[in-house]
GUFI-391579 format. One record per residue (C-alpha): residue in one letter; z negated, x negated, y negated. Coordinates in Angstrom, 3 decimals. Layout:
<drenmis>
(drenmi "A"; (Z; X; Y))
...
</drenmis>
This chain:
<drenmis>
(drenmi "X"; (29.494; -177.267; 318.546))
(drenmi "X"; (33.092; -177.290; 317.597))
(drenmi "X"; (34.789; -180.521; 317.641))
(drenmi "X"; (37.763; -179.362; 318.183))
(drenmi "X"; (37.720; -178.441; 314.391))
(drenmi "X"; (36.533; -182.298; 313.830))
(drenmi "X"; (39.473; -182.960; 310.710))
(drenmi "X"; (37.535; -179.722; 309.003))
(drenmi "X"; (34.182; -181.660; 310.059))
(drenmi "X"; (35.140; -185.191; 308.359))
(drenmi "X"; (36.816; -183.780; 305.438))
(drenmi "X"; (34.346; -181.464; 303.922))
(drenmi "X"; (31.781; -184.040; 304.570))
(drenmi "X"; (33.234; -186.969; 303.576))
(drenmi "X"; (34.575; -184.765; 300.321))
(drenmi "X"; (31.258; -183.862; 299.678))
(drenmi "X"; (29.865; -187.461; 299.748))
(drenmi "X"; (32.506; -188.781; 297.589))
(drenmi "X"; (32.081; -186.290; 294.858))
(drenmi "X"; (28.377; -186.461; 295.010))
(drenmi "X"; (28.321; -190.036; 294.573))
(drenmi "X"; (31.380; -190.304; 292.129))
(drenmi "X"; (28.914; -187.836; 290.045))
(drenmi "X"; (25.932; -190.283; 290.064))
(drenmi "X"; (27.685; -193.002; 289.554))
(drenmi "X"; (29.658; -191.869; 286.404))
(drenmi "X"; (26.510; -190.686; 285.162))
(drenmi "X"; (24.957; -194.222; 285.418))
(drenmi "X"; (28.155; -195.883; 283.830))
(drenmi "X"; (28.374; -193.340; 280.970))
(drenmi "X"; (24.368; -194.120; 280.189))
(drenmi "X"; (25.096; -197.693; 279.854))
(drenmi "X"; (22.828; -199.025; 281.801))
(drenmi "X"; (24.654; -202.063; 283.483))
(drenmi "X"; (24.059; -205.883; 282.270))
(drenmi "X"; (27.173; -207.674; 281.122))
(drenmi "X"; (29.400; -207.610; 284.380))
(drenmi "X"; (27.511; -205.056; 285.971))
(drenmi "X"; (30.147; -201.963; 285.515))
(drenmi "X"; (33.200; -204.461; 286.924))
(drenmi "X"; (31.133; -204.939; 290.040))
(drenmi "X"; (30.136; -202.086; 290.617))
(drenmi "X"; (33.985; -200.810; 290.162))
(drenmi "X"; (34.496; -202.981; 292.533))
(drenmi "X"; (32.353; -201.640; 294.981))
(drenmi "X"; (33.781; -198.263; 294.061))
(drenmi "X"; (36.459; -198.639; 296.189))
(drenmi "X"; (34.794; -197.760; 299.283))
(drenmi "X"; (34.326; -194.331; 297.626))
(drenmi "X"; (37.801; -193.694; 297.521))
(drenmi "X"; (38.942; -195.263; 301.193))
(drenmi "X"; (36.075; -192.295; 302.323))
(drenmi "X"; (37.786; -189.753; 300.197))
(drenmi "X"; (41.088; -191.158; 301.473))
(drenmi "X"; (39.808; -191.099; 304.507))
(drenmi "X"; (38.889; -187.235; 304.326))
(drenmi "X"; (42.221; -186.205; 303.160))
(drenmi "X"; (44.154; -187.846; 305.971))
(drenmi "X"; (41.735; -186.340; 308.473))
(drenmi "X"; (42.155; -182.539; 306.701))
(drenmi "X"; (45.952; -182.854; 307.432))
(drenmi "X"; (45.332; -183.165; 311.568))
(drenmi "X"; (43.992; -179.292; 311.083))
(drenmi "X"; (47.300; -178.341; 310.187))
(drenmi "X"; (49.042; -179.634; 313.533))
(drenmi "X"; (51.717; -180.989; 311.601))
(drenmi "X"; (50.753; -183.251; 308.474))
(drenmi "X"; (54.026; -182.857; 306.881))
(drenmi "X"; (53.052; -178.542; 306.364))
(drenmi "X"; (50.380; -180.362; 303.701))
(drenmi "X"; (52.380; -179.534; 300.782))
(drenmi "X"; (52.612; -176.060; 301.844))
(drenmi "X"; (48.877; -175.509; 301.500))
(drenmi "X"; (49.732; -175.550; 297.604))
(drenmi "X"; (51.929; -172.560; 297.603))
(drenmi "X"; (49.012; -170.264; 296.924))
(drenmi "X"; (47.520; -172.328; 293.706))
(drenmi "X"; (45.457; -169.733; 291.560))
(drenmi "X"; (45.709; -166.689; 294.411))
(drenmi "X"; (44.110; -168.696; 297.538))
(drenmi "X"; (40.862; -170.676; 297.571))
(drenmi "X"; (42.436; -172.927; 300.688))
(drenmi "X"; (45.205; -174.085; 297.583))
(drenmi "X"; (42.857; -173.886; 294.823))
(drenmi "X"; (40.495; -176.355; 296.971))
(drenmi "X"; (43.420; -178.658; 298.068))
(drenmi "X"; (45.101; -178.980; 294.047))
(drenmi "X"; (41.645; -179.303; 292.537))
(drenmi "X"; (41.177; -182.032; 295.580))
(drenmi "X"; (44.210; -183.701; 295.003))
(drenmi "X"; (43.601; -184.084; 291.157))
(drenmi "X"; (40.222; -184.941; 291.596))
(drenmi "X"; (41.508; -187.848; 293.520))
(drenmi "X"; (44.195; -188.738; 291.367))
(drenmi "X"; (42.260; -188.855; 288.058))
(drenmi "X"; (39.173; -190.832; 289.147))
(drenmi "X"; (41.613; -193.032; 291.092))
(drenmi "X"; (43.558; -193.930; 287.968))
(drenmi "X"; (39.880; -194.323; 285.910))
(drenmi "X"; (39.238; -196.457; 288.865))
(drenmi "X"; (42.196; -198.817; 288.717))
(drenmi "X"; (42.784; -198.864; 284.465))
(drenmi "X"; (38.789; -200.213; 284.714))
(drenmi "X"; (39.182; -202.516; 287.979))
(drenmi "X"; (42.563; -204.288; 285.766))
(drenmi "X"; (40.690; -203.714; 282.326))
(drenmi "X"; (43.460; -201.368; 281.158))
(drenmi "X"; (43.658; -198.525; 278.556))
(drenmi "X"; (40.720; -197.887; 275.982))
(drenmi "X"; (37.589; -196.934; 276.719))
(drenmi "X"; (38.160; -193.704; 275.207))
(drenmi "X"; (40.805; -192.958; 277.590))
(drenmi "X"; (38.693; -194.348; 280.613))
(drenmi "X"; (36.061; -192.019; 279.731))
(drenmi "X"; (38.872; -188.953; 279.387))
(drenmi "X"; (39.643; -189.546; 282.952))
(drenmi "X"; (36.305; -189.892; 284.584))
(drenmi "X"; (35.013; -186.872; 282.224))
(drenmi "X"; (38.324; -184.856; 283.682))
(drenmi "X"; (37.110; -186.590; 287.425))
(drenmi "X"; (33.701; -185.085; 286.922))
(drenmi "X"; (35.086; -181.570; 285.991))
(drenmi "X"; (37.337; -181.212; 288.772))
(drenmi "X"; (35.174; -182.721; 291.377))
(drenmi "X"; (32.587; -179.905; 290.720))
(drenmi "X"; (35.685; -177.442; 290.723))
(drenmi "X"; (36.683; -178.717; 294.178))
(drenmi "X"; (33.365; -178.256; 295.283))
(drenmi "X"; (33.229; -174.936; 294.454))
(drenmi "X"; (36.443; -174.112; 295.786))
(drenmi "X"; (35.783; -175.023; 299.093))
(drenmi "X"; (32.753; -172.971; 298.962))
(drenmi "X"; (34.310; -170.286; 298.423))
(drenmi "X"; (36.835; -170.728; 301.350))
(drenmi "X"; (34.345; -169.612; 303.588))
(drenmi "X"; (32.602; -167.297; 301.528))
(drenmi "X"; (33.982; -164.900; 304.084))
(drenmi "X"; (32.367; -161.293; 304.341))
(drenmi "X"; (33.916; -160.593; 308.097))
(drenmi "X"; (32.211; -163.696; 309.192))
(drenmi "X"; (28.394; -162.625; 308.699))
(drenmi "X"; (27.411; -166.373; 309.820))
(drenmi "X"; (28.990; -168.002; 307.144))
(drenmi "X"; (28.441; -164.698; 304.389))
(drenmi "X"; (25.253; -165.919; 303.051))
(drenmi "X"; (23.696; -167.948; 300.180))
(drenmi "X"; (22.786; -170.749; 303.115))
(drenmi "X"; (26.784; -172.167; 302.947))
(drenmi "X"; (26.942; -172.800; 299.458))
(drenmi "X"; (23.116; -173.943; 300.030))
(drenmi "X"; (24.012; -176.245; 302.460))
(drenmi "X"; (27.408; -177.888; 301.276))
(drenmi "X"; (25.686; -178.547; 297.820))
(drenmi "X"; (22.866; -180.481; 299.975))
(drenmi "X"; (25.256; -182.365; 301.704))
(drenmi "X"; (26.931; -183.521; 298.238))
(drenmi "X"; (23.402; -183.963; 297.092))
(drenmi "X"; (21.618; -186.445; 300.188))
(drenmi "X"; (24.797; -188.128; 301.159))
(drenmi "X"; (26.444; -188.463; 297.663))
(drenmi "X"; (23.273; -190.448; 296.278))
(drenmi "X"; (23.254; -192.524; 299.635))
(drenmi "X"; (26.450; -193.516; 299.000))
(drenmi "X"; (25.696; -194.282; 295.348))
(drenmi "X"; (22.962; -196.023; 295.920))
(drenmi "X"; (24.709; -198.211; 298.836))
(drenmi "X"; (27.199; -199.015; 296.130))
(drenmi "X"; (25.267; -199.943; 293.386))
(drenmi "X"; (22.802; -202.408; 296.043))
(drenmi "X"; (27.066; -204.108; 296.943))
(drenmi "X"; (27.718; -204.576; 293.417))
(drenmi "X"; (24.396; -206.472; 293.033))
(drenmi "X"; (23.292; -203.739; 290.320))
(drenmi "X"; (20.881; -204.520; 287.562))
(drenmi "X"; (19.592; -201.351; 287.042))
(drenmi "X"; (16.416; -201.365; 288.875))
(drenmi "X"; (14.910; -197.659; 288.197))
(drenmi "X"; (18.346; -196.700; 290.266))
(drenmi "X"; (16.172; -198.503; 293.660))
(drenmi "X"; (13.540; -195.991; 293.457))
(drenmi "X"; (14.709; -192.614; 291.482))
(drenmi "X"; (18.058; -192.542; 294.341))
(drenmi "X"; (15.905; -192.634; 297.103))
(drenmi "X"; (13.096; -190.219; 295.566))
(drenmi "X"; (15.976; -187.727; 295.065))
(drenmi "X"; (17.274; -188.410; 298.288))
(drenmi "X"; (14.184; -187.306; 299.750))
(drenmi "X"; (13.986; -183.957; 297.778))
(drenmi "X"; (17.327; -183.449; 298.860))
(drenmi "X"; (16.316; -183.863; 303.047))
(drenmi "X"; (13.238; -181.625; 302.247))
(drenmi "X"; (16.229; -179.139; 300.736))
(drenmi "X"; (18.253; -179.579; 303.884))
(drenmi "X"; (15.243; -179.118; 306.448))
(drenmi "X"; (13.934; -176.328; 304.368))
(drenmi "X"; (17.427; -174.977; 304.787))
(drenmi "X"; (17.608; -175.672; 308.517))
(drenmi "X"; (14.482; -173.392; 309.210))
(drenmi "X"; (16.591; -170.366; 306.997))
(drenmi "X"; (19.961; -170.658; 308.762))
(drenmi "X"; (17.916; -170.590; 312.235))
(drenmi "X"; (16.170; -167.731; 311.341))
(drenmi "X"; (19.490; -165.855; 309.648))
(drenmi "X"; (21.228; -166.718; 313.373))
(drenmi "X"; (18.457; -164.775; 315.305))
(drenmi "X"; (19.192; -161.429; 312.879))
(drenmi "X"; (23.056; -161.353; 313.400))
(drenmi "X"; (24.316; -159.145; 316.420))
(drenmi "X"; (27.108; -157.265; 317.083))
(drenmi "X"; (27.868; -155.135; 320.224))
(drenmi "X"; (29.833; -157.839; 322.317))
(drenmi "X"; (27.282; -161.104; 321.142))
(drenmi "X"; (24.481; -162.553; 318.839))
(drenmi "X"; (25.062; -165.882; 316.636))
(drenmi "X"; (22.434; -167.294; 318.967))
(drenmi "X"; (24.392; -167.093; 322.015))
(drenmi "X"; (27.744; -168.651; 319.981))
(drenmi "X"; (25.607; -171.776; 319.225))
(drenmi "X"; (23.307; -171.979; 323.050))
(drenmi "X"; (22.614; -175.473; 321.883))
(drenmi "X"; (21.334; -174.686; 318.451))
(drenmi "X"; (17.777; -176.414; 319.466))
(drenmi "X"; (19.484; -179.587; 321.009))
(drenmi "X"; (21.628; -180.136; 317.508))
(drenmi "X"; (19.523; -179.325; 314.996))
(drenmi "X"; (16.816; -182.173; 316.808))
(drenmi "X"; (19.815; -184.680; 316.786))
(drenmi "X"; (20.530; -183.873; 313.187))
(drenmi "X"; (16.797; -183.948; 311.640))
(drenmi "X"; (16.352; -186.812; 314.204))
(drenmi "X"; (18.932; -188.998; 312.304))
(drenmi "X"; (18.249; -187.488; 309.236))
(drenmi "X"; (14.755; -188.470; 309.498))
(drenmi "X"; (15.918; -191.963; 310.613))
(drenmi "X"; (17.539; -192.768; 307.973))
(drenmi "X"; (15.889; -191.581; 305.320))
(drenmi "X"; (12.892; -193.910; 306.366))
(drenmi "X"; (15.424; -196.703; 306.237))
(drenmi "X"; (16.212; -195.922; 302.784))
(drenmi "X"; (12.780; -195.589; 301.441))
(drenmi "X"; (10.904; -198.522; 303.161))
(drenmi "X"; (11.908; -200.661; 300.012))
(drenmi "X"; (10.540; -198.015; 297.559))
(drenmi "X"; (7.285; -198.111; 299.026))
(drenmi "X"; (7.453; -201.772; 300.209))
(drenmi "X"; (8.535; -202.413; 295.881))
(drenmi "X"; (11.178; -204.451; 297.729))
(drenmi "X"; (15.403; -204.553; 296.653))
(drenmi "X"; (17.062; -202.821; 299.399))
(drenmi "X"; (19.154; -204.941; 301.102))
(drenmi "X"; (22.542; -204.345; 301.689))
(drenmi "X"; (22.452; -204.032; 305.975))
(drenmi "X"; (19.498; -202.006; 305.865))
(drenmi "X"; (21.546; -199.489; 303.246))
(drenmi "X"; (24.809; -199.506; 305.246))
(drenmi "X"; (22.352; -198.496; 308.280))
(drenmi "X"; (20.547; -195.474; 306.012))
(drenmi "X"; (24.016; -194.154; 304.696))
(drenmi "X"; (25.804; -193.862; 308.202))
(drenmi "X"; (22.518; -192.311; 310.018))
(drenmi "X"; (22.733; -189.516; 306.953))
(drenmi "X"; (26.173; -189.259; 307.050))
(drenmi "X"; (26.262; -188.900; 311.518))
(drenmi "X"; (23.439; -186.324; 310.858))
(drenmi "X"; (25.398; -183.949; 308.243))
(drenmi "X"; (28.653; -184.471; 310.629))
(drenmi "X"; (26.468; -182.946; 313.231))
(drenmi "X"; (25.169; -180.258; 310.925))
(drenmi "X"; (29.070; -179.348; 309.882))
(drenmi "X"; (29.840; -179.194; 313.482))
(drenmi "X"; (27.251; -176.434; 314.587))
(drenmi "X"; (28.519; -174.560; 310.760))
(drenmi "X"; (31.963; -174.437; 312.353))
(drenmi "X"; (30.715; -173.675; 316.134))
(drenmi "X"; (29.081; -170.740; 314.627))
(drenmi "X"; (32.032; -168.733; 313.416))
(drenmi "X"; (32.160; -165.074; 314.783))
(drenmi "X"; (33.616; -161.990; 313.413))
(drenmi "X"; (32.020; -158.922; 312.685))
(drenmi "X"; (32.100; -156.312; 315.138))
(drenmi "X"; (33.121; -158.311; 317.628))
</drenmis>
C-alpha cells in the first residue's frame, strides 16, 4: 500500500465519485422526471457533491508539499496531462458550481442553467480522461495497461451512482424507477470491478524485471484485495436489500452503502499507487 501518497488516493477517488454522480444526476434532471419541487430538493441535496469534490481538491494540494505551488500545476495547459487534468478540474468545478447555485437561488433562465450543466457534463468527462491519461505511463508497465483506464472508469461508475442514488433518497425523490435501476447498475458495475480485480492480479504475476516482480512491490496484494471485495461486497448488499425487499431505501442504510463503497475503492487506489515500479529496474 502507499499511503503516503493518500492526497493522490482521496482526490482521484473522490473526483471520480463526484463526476460520476454529477453525470447521473444531470441526466435525471434533464429527463424531467421530478414532481413539482422535486429538482429544488434534490439541488439541495447536491451540495454534498460538491463539499466531496471540494474536499478532493484541497486534499490534491497536500501532494504538492506546499499548497500555494497549486497554481503552478497550470503552467503546462495543452502540453501536460497533470495541467490539462487540473484546468479541466477546476472548470468542471466552477461551471456545475455556478449551475448549482443560479438553480439553488432560482436565477438565470433555464436555457442558461442547462448551458452550464451541458458545459459541466462535457468537461467532467474531459477531466476524467485527463487524469487517465496521467498515468498512462509506458516506463511504468504496472500502470501501462487497459486495466487503469478500466478501473478509474469503474470507480466513477459504482461510486458515482452510490452517491446519486444517496442523494436523490436525501432529497425525498419521486422518481421511483431511480430505487431499483441505480442499484441494478451498481451491481453491474461491482461485477466490472471484481472481474477487473481477477485481470490486474493476473497482469501483476507477468511483470518482472531483473532487480523485482510487481508481486513482490505489493507482498500484501491477497490481504487488500479481501479488504476491498470484503467492503465492496458489504455494501453493495446494503444497497440492494430494498430492491429485493420492494422497500424505499432509507436514508441511514444509504449513507452506510455509499461509505463501505467508497472505503473499498480508497483501498483499491491505494494498492494502484503501491504498485508503481519502473521498467528495468
Amino acid at each position: 500500500m502507499a499511503w503516503h501518497e493518500w492526497p493522490l488516493v482521496v482526490f482521484t477517488v473522490f473526483a471520480q465519485t463526484s463526476v460520476g454522480a454529477f453525470l447521473v444526476l444531470s441526466v435525471l434532471l434533464l429527463s424531467k422526471q421530478f414532481c413539482p419541487g422535486g429538482e429544488q430538493r434534490l439541488h439541495k441535496a447536491m451540495f454534498g457533491l460538491w463539499v466531496i469534490m471540494g474536499l478532493g481538491f484541497m486534499t490534491s494540494t497536500m501532494h504538492l508539499g506546499s499548497p500555494l505551488r497549486a497554481m503552478n500545476a497550470l503552467n503546462m495547459v495543452g502540453k501536460s496531462w497533470l495541467s490539462n487534468e487540473i484546468a479541466s478540474g477546476s472548470v468542471f468545478f466552477a461551471l456545475g458550481g455556478f449551475y448549482w447555485l443560479l438553480s439553488i437561488l432560482d436565477k438565470g433562465s433555464e436555457g442558461l442553467r442547462k448551458v452550464l450543466m451541458l458545459g459541466a457534463m462535457s468537461m467532467g468527462a474531459f477531466f476524467m480522461y485527463a487524469m487517465i491519461m496521467v498515468y498512462m505511463i509506458d516506463t511504468v508497465p504496472t500502470w501501462y495497461t487497459g486495466l487503469t483506464p478500466a478501473a478509474f472508469l469503474l470507480t466513477m461508475a459504482v461510486s458515482g451512482l452510490a452517491l446519486a442514488h444517496l442523494l436523490l433518497v436525501a432529497a425525498n425523490h419521486k422518481v421511483h424507477s431511480a430505487d431499483t435501476i441505480l442499484p441494478l447498475m451498481g451491481l453491474l458495475s461491482a461485477m466490472g470491478v471484481v472481474i477487473a480485480v481477477a485481470m490486474l492480479t493476473a497482469h501483476l504475476g507477468s511483470i518482472e524485471t531483473s532487480a523485482t516482480s510487481a508481486m513482490a512491490v505489493v507482498p500484501e496484494i491477497e490481504t487488500i484485495l479481501l479488504v476491498r471485495l470484503s467492503l465492496l461486497t458489504t455494501g453493495l448488499v446494503m444497497w440492494l436489500l430494498p430492491v429485493f425487499m420492494k422497500q424505499k431505501p432509507a436514508l441511514p442504510v444509504m449513507v452506510i452503502a455509499f461509505v463501505l463503497i467508497v472505503l473499498s475503492e480508497l483501498v483499491g487506489r491505494g494498492m494502484f499507487y503501491g504498485m508503481h515500479m519502473t521498467a528495468g529496474v
